[in-house]
N, C-alpha and C positions, 0 to 999 in steps of 0.2 A: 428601522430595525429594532426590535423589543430581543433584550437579551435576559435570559433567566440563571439564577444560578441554582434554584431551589426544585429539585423533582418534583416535586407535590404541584407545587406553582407554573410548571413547564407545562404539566399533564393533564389540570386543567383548561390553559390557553389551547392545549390541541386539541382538546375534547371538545371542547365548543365550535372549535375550526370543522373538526369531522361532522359534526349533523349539518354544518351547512354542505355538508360533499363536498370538500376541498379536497384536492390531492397532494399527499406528503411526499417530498423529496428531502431527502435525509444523505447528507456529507459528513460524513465522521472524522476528523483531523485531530492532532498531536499540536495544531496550530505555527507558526511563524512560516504564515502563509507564501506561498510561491504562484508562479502562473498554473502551475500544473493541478493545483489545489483549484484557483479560479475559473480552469476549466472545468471541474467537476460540479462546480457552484454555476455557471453557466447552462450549462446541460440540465441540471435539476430545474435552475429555473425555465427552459425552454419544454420541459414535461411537465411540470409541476404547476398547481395552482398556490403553495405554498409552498418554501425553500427553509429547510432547518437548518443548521451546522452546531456541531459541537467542536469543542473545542479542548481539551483537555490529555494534560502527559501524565497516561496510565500504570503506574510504579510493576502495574502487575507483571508488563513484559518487558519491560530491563532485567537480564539479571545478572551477575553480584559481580563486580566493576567494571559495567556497562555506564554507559554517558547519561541516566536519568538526571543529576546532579546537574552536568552543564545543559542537558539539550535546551538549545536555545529556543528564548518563551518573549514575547512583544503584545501582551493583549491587547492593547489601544491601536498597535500598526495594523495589528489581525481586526479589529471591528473595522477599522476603514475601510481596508480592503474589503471586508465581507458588506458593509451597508454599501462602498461604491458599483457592487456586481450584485445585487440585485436581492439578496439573501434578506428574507423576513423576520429568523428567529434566528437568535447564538443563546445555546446552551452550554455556560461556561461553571460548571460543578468545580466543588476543591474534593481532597480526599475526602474527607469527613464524609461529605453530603455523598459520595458513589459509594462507599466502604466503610460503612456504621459498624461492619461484624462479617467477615466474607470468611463465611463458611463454605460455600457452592463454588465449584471449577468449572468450566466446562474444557473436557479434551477432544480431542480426532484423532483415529489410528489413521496410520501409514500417511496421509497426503503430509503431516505434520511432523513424518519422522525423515524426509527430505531434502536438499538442499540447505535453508536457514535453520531449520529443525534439528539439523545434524550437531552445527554449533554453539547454536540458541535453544536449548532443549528445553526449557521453559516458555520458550516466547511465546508461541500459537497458544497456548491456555491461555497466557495471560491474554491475547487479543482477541479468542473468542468469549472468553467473559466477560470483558468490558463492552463491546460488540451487543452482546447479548443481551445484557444492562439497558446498552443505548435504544436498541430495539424494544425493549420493552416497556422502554417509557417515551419514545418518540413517538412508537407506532406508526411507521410511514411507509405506505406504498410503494416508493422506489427508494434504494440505497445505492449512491452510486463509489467506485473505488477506483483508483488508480491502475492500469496496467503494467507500472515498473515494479509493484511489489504482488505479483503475476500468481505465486504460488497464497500468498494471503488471501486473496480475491480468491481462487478456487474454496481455500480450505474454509470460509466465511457463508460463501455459494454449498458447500455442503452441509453444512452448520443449518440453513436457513433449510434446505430440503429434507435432510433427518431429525427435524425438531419442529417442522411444521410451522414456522413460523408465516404470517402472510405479506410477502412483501418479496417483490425482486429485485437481487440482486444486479446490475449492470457493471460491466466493466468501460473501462473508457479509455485513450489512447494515451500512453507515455508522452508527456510533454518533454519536451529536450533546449537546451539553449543554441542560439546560433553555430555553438562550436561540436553541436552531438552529445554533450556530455546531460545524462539524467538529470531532470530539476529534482533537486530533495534540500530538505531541509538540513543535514548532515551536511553540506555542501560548503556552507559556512565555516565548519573547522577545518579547511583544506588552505594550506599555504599557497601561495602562488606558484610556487613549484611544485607540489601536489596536485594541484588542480591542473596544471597542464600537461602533468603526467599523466592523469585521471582519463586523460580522452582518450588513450588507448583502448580505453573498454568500447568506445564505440566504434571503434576502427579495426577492433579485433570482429566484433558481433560481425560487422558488415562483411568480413572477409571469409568469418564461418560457413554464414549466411549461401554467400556467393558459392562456396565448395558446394554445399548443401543441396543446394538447388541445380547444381550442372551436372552433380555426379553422385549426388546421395548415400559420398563417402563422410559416415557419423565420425570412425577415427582421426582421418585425414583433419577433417574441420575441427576436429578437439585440439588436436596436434598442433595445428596451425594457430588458432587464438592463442595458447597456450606460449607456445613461442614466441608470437606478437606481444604481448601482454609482460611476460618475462625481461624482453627489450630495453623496458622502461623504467627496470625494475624497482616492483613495487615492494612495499616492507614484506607483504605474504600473498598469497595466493589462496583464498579458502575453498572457492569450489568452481570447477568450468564442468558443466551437463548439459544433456542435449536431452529433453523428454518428449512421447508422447503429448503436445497441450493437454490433450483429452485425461485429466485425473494423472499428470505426470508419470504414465506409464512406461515402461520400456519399449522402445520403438519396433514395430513388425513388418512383414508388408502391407496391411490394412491402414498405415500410421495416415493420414494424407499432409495433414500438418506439424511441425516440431515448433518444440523454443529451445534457443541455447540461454541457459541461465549463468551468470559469471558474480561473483563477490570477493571481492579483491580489495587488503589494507592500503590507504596510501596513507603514509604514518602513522594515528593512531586508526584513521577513521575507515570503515568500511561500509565501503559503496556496493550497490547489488545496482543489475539492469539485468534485462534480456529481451531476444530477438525474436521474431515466428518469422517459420522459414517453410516453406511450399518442401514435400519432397516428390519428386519424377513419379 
């Protein structure tokens, strides 16, 4: 695995790759890799004739006493993991070298003013402009994302389709550990007692879910996670929603599929998952 830290120097190694007609698969990470992250890197490799990964915690979308300070960073544990699963290239930039002078944003109405958007009202700029960045000096075919961060993957997927960029986006399936709880990398600052409160998010989703699907009661199933969730009580509750997947619209009778999405404190830390759920 050849790891670059210099753009200039990355974008020659790929340019040379592209006339031979290799295909770029491109995994963009915050790094202190998990299985769920190795899934994504597996998948590139099983499409891809070349596997990229970057690696890099984006100052743009923390904001102001958000955990960029502590988010936990291991780049030596992250190469092993990335050269043992199959990954050709780590592109690991410092600030300097992505942000010589960022003058350019990029935003998204409405898919952005939702869910994490309501809280984090800076985040999505800041991830489609790093995003953007990364695309434009990776230049790769497929880019593949996580499904636990459900509404990022849309608003990125639209990013790519109103700006023309050439390259598909792919979503790919919520990795979880043995006990239901989301792999994230946040996951780290949860106490032991935190963390085994934490599983109520997936024991609420499922029970939503269940409403959801027998009786296509949206309030009922809000009510009820809500309740579940409560239970165990968590330091806050930021948001439980149930959308449209398609462009997280309001659900009609045309809907055929929902997610319920939940973001819930367990002391400082806040966790986000969500579910798709068939409706009748």
């Amino acid at each position: 695995m050849k790891t670059y830290t210099s753009i200039e120097s990355l974008k020659k190694e790929l340019k040379n790759l592209k006339k031979k007609n290799r295909s770029i698969g491109f995994v963009p990470t915050m790094g202190y890799l998990h299985k769920g992250h190795i899934s994504l890197i597996k998948r590139a490799r099983k499409d891809n004739d070349i596997v990229v990964a970057s690696i890099y915690v984006n100052p743009l979308q923390f904001g102001v006493n958000e955990d960029y300070g502590r988010y936990p960073r291991d780049l030596e544990r992250d190469k092993r993991m990335l050269k043992e699963n199959g990954c050709d290239i780590l592109f690991a930039p410092s600030d300097k070298e992505m942000y010589k002078e960022q003058l350019v944003s990029v935003r998204i109405k409405d898919l952005s003013e939702k869910l994490c958007g309501i809280s984090r009202p800076t985040h999505f700029e800041g991830v489609l402009t790093v995003v953007a960045k990364l695309f434009n000096i990776v230049t790769p075919d497929r880019a593949y994302f996580g499904e636990k961060d459900f509404q990022q993957y849309l608003i990125i997927k639209k990013m790519v389709e109103d700006l023309n960029f050439n390259l598909k986006v792919i979503a790919c399936p919520i990795v979880r550990e043995k006990d239901g709880l989301a792999m994230s990398s946040r996951n780290t600052y949860l106490s032991e007692d935190e963390r085994k409160r934490a599983l109520v998010l997936y024991r609420s989703l499922k029970a939503g879910k269940e409403i959801i699907e027998k009786s296509g009661d949206i309030k009922k199933a809000k009510e009820t996670i809500r309740e579940i969730i409560e239970n165990e009580k968590p330091n806050r509750i930021d948001y439980i929603e149930i959308y449209d997947e398609n462009g997280l619209k309001e659900i009609t009778n045309d809907t055929k599929y929902c997610r319920i999405f939940l973001a819930v404190f367990f002391g400082k830390t806040r966790l986000i998952d969500n579910m798709r759920a068939k409706l009748k």
